[in-house]
C-alpha positions as CSV (number, residue, x, y, z in Angstrom):
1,X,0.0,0.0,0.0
2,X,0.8,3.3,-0.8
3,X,2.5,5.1,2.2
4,X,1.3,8.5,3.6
5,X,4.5,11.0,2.2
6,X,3.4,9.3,-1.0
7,X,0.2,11.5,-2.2
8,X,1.8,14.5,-2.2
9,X,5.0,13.7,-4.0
10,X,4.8,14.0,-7.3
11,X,4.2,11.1,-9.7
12,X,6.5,10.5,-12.1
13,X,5.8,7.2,-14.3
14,X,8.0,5.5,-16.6
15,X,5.9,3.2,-19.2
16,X,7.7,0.5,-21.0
17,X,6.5,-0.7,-24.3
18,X,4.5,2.8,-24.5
19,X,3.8,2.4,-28.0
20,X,1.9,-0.4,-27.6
21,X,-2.1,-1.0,-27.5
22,X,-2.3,-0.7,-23.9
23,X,0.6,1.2,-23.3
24,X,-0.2,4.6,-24.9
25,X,-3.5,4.2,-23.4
26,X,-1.7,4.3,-20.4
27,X,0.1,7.2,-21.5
28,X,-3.0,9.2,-22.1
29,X,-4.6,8.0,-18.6
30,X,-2.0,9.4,-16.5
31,X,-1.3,12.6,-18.7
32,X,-4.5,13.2,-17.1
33,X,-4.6,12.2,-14.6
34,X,-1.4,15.2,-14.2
35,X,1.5,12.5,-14.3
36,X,4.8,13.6,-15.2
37,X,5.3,10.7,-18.1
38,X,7.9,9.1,-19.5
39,X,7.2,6.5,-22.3
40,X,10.0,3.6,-23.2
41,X,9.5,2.8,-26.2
42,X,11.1,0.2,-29.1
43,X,9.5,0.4,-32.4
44,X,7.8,3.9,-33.2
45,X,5.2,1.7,-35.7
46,X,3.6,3.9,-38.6
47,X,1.7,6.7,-35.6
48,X,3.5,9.3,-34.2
49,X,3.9,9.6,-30.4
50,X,1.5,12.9,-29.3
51,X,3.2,15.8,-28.4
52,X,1.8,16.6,-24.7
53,X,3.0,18.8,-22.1
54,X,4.8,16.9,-18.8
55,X,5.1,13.4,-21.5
56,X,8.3,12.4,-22.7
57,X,9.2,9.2,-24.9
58,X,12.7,7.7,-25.4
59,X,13.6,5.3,-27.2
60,X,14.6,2.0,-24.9
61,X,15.7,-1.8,-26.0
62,X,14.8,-3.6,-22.7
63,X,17.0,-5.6,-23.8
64,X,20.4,-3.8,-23.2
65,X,20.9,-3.8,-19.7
66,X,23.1,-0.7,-19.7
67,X,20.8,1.6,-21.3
68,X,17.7,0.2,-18.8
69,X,20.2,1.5,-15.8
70,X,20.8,4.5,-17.6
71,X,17.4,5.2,-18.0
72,X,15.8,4.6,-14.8
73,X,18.4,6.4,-12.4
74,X,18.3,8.8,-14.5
75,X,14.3,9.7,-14.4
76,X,13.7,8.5,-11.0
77,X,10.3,7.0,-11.5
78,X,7.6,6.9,-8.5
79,X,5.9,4.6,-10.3
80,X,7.0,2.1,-13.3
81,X,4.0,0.6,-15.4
82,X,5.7,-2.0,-17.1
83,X,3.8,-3.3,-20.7
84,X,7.1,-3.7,-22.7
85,X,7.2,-7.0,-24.1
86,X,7.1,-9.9,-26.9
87,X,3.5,-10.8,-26.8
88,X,2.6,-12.9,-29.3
89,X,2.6,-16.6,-29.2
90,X,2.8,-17.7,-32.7
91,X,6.2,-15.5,-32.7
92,X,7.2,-17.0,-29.1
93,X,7.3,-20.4,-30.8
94,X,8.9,-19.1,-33.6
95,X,11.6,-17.1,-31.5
96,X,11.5,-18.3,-28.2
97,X,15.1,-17.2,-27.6
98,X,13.9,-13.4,-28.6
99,X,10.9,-14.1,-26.4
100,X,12.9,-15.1,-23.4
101,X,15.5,-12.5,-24.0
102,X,12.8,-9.4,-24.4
103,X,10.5,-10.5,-21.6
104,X,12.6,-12.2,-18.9
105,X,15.8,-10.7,-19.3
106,X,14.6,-7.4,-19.9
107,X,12.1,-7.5,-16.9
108,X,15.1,-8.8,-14.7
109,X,17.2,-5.6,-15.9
110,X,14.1,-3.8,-15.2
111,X,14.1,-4.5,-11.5
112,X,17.7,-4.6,-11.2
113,X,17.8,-0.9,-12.0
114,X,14.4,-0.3,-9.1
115,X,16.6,-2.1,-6.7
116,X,19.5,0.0,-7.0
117,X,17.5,3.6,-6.5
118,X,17.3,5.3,-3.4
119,X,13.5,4.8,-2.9
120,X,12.2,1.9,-5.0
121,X,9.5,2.3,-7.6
122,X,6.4,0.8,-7.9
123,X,6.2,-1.7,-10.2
124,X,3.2,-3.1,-11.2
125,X,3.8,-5.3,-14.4
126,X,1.7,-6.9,-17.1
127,X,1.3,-10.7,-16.6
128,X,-0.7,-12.6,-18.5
129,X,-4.0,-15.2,-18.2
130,X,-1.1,-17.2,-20.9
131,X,-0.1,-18.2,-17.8
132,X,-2.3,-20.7,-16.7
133,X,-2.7,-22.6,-19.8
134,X,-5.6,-25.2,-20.2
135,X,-8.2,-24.5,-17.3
136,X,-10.8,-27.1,-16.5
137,X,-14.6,-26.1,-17.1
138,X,-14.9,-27.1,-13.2
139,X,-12.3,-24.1,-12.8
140,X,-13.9,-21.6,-14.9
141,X,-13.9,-18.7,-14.0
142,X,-10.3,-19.1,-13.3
143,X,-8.9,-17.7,-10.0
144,X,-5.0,-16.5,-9.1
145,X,-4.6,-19.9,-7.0
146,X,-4.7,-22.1,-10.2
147,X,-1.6,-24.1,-11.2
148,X,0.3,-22.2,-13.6
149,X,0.6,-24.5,-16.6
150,X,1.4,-22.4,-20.1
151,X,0.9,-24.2,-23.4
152,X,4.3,-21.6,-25.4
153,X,7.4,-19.8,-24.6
154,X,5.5,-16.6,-23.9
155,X,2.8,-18.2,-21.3
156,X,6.1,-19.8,-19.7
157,X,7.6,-16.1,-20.0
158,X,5.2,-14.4,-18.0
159,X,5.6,-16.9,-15.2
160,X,8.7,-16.0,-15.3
161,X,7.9,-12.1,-14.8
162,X,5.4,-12.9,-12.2
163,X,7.6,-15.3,-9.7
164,X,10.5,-12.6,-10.5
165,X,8.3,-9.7,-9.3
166,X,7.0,-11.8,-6.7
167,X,10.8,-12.6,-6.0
168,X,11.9,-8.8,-6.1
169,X,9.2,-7.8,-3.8
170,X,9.6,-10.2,-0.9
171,X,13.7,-10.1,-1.4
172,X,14.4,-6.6,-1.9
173,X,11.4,-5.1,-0.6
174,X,10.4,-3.2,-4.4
175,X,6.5,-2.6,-4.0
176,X,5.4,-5.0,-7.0
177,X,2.1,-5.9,-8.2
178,X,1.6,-8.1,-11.2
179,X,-1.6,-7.9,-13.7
180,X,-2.7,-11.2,-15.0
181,X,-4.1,-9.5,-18.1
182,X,-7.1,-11.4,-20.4
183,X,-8.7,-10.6,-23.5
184,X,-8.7,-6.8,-23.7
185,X,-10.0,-4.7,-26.6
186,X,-11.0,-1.1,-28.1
187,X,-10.3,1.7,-29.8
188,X,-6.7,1.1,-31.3
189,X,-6.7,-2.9,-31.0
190,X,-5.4,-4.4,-34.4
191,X,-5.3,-8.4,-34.9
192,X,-8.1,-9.5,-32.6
193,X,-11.3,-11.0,-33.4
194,X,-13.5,-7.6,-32.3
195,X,-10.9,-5.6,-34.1
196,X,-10.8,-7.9,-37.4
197,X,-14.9,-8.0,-37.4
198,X,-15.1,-3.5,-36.7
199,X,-12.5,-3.4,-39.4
200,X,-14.4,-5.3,-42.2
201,X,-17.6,-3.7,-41.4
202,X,-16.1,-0.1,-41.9
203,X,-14.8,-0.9,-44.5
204,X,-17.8,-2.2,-46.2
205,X,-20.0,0.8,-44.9
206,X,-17.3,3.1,-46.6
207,X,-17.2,0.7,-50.0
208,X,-14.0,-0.3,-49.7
209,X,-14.9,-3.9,-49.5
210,X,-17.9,-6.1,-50.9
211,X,-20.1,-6.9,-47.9
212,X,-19.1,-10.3,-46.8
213,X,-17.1,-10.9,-43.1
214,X,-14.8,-13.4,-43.3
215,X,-14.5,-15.0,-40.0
216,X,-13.0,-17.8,-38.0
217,X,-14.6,-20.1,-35.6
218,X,-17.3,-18.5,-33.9
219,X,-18.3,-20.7,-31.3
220,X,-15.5,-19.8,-28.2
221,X,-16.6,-17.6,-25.7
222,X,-14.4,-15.1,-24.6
223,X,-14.6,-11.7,-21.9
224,X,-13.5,-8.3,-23.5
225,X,-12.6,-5.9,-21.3
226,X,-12.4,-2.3,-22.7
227,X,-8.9,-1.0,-23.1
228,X,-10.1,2.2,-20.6
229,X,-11.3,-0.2,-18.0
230,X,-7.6,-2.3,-18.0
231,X,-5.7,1.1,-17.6
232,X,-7.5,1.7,-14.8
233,X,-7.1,-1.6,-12.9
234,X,-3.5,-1.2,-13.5
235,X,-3.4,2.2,-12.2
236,X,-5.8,1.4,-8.9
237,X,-3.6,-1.7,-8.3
238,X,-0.7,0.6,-8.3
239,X,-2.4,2.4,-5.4
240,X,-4.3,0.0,-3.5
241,X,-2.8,-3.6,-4.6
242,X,-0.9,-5.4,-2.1
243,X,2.7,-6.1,-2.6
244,X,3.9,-9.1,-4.7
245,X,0.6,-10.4,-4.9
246,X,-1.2,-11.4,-8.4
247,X,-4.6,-9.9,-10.2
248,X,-6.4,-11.3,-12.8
249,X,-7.8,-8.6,-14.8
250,X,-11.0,-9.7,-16.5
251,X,-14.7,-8.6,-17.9
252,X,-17.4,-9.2,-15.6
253,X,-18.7,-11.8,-18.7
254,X,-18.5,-14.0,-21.7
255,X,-19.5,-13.8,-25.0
256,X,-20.0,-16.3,-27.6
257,X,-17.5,-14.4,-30.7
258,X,-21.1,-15.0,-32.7
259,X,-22.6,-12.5,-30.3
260,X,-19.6,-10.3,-30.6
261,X,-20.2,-10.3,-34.8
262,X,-23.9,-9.7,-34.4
263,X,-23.7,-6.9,-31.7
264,X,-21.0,-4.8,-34.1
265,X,-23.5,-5.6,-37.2
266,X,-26.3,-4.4,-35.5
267,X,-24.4,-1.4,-34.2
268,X,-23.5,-0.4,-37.6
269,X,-26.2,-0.9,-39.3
270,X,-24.0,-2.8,-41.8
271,X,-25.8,-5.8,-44.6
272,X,-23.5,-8.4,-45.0
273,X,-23.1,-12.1,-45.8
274,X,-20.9,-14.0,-43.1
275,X,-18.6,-16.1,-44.6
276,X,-16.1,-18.6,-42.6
277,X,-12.3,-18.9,-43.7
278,X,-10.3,-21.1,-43.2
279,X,-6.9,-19.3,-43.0
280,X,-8.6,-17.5,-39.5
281,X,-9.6,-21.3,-38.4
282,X,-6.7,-22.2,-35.5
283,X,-5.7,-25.7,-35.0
284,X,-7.6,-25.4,-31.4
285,X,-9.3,-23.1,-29.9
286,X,-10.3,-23.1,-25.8
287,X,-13.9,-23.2,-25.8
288,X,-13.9,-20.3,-22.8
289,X,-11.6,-17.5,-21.1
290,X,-12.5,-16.3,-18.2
291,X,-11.5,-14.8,-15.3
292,X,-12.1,-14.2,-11.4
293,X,-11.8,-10.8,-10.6
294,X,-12.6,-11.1,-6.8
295,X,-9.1,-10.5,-5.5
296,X,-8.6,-7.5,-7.5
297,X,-12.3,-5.9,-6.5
298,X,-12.1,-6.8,-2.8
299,X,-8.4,-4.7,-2.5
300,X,-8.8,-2.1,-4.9
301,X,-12.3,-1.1,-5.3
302,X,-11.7,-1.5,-9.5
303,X,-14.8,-2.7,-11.5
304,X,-15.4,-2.4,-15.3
305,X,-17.4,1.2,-16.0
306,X,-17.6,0.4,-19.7
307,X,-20.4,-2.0,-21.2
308,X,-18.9,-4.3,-24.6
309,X,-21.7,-1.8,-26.7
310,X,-19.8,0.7,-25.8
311,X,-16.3,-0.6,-26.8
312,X,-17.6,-1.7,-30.0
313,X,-18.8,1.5,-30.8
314,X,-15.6,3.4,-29.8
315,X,-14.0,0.5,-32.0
316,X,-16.3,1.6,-35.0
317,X,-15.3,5.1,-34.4
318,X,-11.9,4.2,-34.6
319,X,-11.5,2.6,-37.6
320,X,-13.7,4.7,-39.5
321,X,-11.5,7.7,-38.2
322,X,-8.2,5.6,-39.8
323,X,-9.7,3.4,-42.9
């Protein structure tokens, strides 16, 4: 928990991976929120960072251990919201060298560089719901006590985050809280089923496509949370979370991906014929993801604010802002 002396110091938050999805969503949150910001960054990607008063973004490999010391004793961070990482499977089994080497070693320099400043930062990190791999339907909806089983390099690279926070915080007394982050969309989201469905349905409305959805298998049921909602739980378990312990970060419920088609359809107004395909069919697919938010509600107070006809409309905004 936050100490006393702490609310009136001023926060100053490092970001890592601050040009990612959830990342520069972050950015924006604490900007105003009146954060003094400072946003790592590795790839710049084809949108330019925005130019806002009190935000700063350098340009930071994780991966050199050197320039991660540099970095942090040089801005001093209150607070360290760390989203920098390798997070996609398919390329974790591809690369799980790169994987290991981005997410555990960089993490590792990460707290190596808290534990040497003069007051510690907090760290709250983003885990992942990777973690636990296959979950029994008896276990559904999963809770932080489940075994940690991970079915690829990046679930297994997450553990490794979370038992090295877990480590940190216990060891060398660095407040850490880790994030066990599950399906999370909105505005800005690119290669995930809500995204993929938005997208197509703009561009239909606008012309730029004949009016068929190609789709993948549409009988898993998965929980969205809105983008807006995750930024804050990582920002009230920063507050309120309790040292080295775990939070699954989760929608309050499911839905079947047909009911995610059919809700964006109906929001847009949009005629089209659905059409499966089979290059967006996976080898398997778990039939449900979902998580216990309990924990996480009970010590911080969090709850999602925004309904999924809401995200899908911000994500319909979105891409017909862009297309």
């Amino acid at each position: 928990m936050l100490q006393p002396g702490d609310m009136v110091m001023p926060k100053i938050a490092v970001i890592t991976g601050a040009e990612g999805f959830i990342g520069s969503h972050m950015v924006q949150f604490l900007h105003g929120r009146g954060w003094k910001v400072i946003g790592l960054y590795l790839l710049r990607g084809s949108t330019a960072f925005p130019r806002l008063p009190n935000v700063e973004f350098i340009r930071c490999d994780l991966r050199d251990r050197q320039q991660v010391t540099k970095v942090i004793t040089k801005c001093k961070p209150t607070h360290i919201f760390h989203l920098g990482a390798q997070s996609l499977p398919t390329v974790s089994w591809a690369d799980p060298v790169g994987t290991f080497e981005a997410n555990v070693m960089g993490s590792l320099y990460l707290f190596e560089a808290v534990r040497r400043l003069r007051r510690p930062s907090v760290v709250v990190s983003a885990c992942s719901s990777a973690e636990y791999g296959t979950v029994p339907a008896s276990a559904i909806p999963v809770t932080e006590s489940q075994p940690l089983r991970p079915l690829h390099p990046y679930g297994i690279s997450k553990v490794c985050l979370d038992l090295l926070a877990r480590e940190y915080s216990l060891d060398y007394k660095i407040p850490a809280v880790n994030i066990r982050l599950f399906n999370t969309t909105g505005a800005g989201k690119r290669n995930d089923a809500p995204s993929d469905f938005v997208r197509q349905i703009v561009a239909i409305k606008k012309g730029q496509k004949k009016p068929v959805i190609e789709v993948g298998n549409l009988k898993p049921r998965r929980a969205f949370l809105d983008v807006n909602d995750a930024v804050r739980g990582f920002y009230l378990a920063a507050a309120k979370g309790k040292r080295g312990e775990a939070y699954n970060l989760c929608a309050a419920r499911t839905y079947r991906m047909s009911e995610v088609l059919d809700a964006a359809v109906h929001l847009s107004g949009v005629r089209a014929e659905i059409r499966p395909a089979a290059r967006l069919m996976r080898p398997s697919d778990e039939k449900i993801i979902f998580g216990s938010t309990q924990r996480i509600r009970k010590d911080t107070g969090w709850k999602p604010l925004m309904t999924f006809e809401q995200t899908l409309q911000s994500m319909l905004e979105y891409w017909h802002r862009v297309l």
